[in-house]
KEFI-734059 format. One record per residue: x negated, z negated, y of N, C-alpha, C in turn; residue in one letter. Coordinates in steps of 0.001 Angstrom, whole numbers, padded with zeros to 6 digits, always signed. Layout:
N
XZYXZYXZYa
...
end
This chain:
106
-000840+000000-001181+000000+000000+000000-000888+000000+001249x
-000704+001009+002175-001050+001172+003425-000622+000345+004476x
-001062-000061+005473-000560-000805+006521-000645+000114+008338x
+000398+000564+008274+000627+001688+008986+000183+001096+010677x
+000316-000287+010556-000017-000740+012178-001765-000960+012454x
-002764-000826+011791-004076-000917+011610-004811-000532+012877x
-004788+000708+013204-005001+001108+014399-004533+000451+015387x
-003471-000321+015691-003142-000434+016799-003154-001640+016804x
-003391-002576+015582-003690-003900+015431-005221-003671+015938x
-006135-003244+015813-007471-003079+016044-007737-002345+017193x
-006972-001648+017633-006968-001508+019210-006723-002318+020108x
-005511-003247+019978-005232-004561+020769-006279-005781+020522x
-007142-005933+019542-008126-006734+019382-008814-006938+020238x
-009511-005000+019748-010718-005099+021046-010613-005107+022360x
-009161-004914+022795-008827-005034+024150-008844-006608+024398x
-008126-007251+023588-008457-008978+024127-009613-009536+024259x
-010770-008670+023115-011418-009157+023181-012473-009033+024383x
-012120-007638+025325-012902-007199+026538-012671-007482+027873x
-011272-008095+027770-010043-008279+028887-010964-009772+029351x
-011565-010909+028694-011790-012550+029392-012992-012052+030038x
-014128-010836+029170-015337-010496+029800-014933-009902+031057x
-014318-009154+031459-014033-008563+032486-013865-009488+033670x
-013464-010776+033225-013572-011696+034080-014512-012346+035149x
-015433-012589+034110-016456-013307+033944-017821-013295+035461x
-018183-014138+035866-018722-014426+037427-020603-013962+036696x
-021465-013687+037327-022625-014022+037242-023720-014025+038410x
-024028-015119+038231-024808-015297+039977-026520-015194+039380x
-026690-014897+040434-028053-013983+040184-028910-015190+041114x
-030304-015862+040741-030531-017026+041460-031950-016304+041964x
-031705-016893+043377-032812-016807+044137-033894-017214+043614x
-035099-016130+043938-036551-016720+043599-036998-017666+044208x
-037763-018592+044362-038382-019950+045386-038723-019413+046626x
-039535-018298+046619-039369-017831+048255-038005-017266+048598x
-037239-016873+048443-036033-016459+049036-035571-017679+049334x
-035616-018836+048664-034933-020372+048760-035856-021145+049766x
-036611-021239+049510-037983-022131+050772-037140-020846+051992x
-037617-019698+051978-037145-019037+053638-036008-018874+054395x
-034710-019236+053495-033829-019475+053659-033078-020652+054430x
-034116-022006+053764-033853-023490+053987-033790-023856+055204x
-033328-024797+056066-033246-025221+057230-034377-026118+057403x
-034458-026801+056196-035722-027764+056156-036286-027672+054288x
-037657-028604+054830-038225-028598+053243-038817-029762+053597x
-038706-030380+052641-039134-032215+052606-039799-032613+051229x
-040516-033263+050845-040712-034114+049687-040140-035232+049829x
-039374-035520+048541-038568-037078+048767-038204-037939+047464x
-037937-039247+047373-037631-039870+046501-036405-040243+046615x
-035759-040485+045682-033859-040658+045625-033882-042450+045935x
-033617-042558+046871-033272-043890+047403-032276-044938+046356x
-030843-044090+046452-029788-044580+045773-028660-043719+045643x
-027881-043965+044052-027092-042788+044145-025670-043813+043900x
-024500-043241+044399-023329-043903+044696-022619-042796+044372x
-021371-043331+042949-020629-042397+042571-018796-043005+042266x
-018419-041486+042826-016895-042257+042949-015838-041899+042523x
-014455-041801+042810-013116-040761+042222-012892-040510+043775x
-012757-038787+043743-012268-038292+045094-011160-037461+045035x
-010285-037228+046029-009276-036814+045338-009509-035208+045997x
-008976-034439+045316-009333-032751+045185-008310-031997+046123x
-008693-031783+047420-007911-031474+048331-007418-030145+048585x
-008256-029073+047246-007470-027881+047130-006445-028935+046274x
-006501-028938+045378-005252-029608+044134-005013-030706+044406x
-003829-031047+044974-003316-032006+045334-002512-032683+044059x
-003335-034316+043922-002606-034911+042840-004139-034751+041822x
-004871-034029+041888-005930-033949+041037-007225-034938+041518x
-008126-035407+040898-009519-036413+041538-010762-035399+040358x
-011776-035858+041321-013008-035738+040160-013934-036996+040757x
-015106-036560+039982-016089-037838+040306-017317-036861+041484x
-017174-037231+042668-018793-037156+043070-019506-038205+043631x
-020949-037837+044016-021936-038561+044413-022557-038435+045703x
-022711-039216+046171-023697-039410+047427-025207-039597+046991x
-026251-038685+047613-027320-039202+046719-028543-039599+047862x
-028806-040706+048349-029265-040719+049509-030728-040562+049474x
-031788-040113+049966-032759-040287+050012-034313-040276+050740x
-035358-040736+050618-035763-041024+051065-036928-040124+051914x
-037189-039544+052962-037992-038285+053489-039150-039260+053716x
-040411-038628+052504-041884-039173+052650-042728-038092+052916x
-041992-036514+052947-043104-035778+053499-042445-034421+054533x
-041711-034432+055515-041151-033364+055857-042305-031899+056116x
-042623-030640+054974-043052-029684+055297-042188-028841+056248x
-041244-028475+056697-040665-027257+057539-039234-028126+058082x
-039003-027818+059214-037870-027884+060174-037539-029722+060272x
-036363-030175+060490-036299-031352+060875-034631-031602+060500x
-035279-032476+059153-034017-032979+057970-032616-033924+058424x
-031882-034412+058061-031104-035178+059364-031904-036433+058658x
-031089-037205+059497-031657-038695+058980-030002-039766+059319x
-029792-040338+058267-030528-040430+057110-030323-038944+056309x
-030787-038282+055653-030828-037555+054563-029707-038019+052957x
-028518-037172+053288-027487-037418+051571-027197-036644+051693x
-027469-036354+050125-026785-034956+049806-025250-035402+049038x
-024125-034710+049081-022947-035025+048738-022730-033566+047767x
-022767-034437+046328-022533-033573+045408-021339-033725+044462x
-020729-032599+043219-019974-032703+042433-020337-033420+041193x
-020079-034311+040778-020259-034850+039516-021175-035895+039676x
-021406-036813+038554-021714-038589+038386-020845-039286+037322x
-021174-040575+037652-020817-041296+036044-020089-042611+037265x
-018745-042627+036737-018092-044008+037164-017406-044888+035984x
-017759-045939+036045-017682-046801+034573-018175-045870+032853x
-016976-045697+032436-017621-044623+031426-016860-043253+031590x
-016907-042788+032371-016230-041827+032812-017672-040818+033465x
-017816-039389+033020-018696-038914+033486-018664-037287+033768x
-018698-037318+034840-018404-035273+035173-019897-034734+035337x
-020371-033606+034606-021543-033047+034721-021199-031712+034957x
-022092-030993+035388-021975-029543+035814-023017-028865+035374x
-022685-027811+034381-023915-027694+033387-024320-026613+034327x
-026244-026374+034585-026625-025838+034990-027089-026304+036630x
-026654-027658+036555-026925-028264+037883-027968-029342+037711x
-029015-029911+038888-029620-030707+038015-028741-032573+038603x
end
């Protein structure tokens, strides 16, 4: 016995299966000089203290995630003039046991 829908079962496959790629984002990352010439400033620094919280997500209202404040400390400013104090305000951190990471971030 033949199964007369084969083709078109295997045509709709490979279409699902090409349809999520079609989606799909890819960011292309700057080399270190494109990033150093770019920068407003360049500093050497040590992370003072990091403070992490539930914020609530002001595109999505009703939604929270966890970020961080990461404050730190400017011991060598090479180029331009950093604010002071110096925090960077990022996505993700650990509150109690609760923890949001962003893979590909450090």
């Amino acid at each position: 016995m033949q199964f007369r829908g084969l083709p078109l079962c295997v045509a709709a496959l490979a279409l699902m299966a090409v349809i999520p790629s079609a989606r799909a984002t890819t960011v292309i990352q700057p080399t270190f000089e494109q990033m150093v010439g770019s920068a407003d400033y360049v500093v050497r620094v040590v992370v003072k203290s990091v403070e992490s919280s539930w914020r609530d997500d002001t595109t999505r209202p009703g939604q929270r995630y966890i970020g961080s404040n990461i404050t730190l400390d400017v011991r060598e400013v090479i180029t331009g003039t950093p604010p002071q104090p110096l925090v960077l305000d990022v996505v993700g951190g650990k509150v109690g046991k609760e923890e949001l990471s962003i893979s590909g971030t450090p």
